[in-house]
C-alpha positions in Angstrom: 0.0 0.0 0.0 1.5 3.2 -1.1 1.9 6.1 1.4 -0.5 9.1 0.9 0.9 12.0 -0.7 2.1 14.9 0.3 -0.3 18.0 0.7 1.2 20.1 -1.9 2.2 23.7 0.0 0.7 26.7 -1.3 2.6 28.1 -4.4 5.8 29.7 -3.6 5.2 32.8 -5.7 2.2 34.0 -3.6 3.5 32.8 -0.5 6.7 35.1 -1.2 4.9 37.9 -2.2 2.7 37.5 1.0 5.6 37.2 3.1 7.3 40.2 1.8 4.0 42.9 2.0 4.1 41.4 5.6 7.6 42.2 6.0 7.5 45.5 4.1 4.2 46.7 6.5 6.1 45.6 9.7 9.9 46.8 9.2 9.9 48.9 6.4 11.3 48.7 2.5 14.6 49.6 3.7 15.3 46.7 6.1 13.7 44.1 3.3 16.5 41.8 2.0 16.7 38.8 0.0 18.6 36.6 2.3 16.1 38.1 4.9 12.9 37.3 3.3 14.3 33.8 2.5 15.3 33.5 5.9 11.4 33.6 7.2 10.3 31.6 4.2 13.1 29.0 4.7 14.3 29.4 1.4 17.6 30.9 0.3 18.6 34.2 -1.9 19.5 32.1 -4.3 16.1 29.8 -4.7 14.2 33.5 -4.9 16.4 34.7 -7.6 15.4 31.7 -9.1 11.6 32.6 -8.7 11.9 36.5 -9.2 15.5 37.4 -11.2 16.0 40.1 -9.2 14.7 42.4 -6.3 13.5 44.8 -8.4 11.5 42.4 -10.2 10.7 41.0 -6.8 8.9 44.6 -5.7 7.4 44.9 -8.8 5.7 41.1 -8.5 4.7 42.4 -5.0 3.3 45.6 -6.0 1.2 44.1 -8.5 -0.2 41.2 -6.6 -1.0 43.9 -4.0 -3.1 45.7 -6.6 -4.9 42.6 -7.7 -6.4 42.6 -4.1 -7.4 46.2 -4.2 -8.9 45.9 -7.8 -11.4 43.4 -6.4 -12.3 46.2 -3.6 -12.5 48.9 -6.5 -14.6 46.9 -8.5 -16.9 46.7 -5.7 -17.1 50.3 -4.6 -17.4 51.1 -8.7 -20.1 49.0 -9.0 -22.6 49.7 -6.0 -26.2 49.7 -7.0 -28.2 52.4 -6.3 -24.8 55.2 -6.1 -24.2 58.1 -7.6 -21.3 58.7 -9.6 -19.9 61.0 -6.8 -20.3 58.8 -4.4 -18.7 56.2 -6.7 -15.9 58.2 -6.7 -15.4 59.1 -3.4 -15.1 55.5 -2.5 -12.6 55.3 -5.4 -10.4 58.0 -4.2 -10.5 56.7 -0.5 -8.9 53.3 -1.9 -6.6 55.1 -3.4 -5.6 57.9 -1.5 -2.5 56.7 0.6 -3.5 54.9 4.5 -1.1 56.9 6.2 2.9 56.9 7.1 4.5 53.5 6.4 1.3 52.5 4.2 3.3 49.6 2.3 1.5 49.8 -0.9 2.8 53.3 -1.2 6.0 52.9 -0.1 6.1 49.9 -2.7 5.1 52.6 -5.5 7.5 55.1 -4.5 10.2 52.5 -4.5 9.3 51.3 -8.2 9.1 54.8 -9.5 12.2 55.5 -8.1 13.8 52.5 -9.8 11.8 52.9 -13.2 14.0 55.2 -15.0 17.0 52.7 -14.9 14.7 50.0 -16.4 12.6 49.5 -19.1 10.7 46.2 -17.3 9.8 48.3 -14.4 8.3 51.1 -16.1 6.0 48.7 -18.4 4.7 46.7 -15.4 4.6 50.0 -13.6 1.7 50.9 -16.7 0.1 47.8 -16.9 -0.7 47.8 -12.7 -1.9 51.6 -13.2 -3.7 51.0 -16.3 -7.1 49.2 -14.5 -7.3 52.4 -12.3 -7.1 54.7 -15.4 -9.4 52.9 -17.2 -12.1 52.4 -14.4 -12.1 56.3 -13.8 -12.1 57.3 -17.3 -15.4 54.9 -17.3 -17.0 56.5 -14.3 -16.6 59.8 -15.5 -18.1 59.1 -19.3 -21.1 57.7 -17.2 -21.2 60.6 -15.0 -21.4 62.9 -18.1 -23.9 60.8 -20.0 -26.3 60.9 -16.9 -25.9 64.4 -16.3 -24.1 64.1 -13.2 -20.9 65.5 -14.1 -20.4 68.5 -16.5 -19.3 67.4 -20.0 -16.0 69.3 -21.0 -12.4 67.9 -21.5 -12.2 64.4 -22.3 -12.6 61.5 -19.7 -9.3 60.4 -20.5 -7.9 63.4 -19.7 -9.6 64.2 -16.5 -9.4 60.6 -15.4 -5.4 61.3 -15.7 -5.8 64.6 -13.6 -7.6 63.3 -10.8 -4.8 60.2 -10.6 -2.3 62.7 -10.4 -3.7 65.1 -8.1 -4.4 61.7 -5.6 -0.9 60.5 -6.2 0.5 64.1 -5.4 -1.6 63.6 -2.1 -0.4 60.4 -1.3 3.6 60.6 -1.3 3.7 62.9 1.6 1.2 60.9 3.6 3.1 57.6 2.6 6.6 59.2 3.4 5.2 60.9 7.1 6.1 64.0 6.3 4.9 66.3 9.2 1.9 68.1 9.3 -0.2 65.5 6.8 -3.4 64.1 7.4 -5.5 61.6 5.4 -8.6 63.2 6.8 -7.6 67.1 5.3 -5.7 65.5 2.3 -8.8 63.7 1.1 -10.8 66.4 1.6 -8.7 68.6 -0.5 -9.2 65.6 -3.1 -12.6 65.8 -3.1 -12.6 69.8 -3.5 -10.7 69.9 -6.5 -12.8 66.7 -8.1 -15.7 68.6 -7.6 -14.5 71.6 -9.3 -12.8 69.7 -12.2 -16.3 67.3 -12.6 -18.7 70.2 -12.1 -20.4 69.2 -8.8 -21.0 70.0 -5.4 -18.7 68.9 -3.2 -21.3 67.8 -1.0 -23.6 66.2 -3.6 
């Protein structure tokens, strides 16, 4: 009679990339290593340069199996029955808008932009991770318009892009801690300058 088999572990890609979000919410970016992350997975540098190629393309991996999760939320929030598009995207910009100091997602996309220059394989993940967001606002807006919610004017596109970057200029500070930020006033601000660029009331 043959022996049962061996449960087959969970698959080491998302068990690293678990491991490391975990590591990077706890300690920090700076103190996450290779031999260190291999160290609480039991596995050596080595066996995760097999896996990954490189820490760079480790973070990256990370980053976008981090976004995977949130997309799920965003699709959620996007899709509510029964909600206006404001209110659609208030809960947009509140998954987006950075958590606070140490938020790891953010310090993950600082790190990658900060590396992206130097490599062409960062900065095409880098688009293909922000492209759902893009494309999910750009379709909230063209709703917004074509139920008279929002004012028509510049394309979708183009305000979609705008509103990213005025949530991504909110979120570096309050990612990095730098003194004086708060989510609670930051967001706000987001939402005042939405307003004006969509053509509603704030408080609509």
């Amino acid at each position: 009679m043959t022996s049962p088999r061996p449960r087959r572990p969970a698959r080491p890609r998302e068990e690293v990339l678990a491991v490391a979000m975990a590591a990077i919410a706890e300690h920090g970016l700076a103190k996450l290593t290779m031999a260190g992350l291999g160290k609480q997975l039991g596995m050596s540098a080595g066996h995760l340069l097999y896996y990954f190629g490189s820490k760079d393309q480790l973070l990256l991996e990370t980053l976008r199996w981090s976004e995977e999760q949130l997309g799920e939320r965003r699709r959620a929030v996007l899709g509510r029955a029964g909600a206006s598009g404001w209110e659609r995207f208030a809960g947009y910009a509140d998954l987006y808008l950075a958590d606070g100091p140490g938020d790891p997602r953010w310090i993950l996309w600082v790190e990658v932009w900060g590396r992206s220059p130097a490599s062409a394989e960062l900065r095409a993940g880098q688009l293909e991770i922000e492209a759902p967001w893009q494309a999910d606002l750009r379709a909230l807006i063209e709703e917004g318009v074509a139920a008279g919610e929002f004012r028509a004017g510049s394309a979708a596109a183009e305000r979609a892009a705008q509103l990213r970057a005025l949530l991504d200029g909110f979120s570096v500070p309050l990612a990095i801690g730098l003194p004086g930020v708060e989510r609670a006033r930051s967001l706000a601000q987001v939402r005042a300058a939405a307003a004006a660029l969509l053509g509603v009331a704030a408080g609509d």
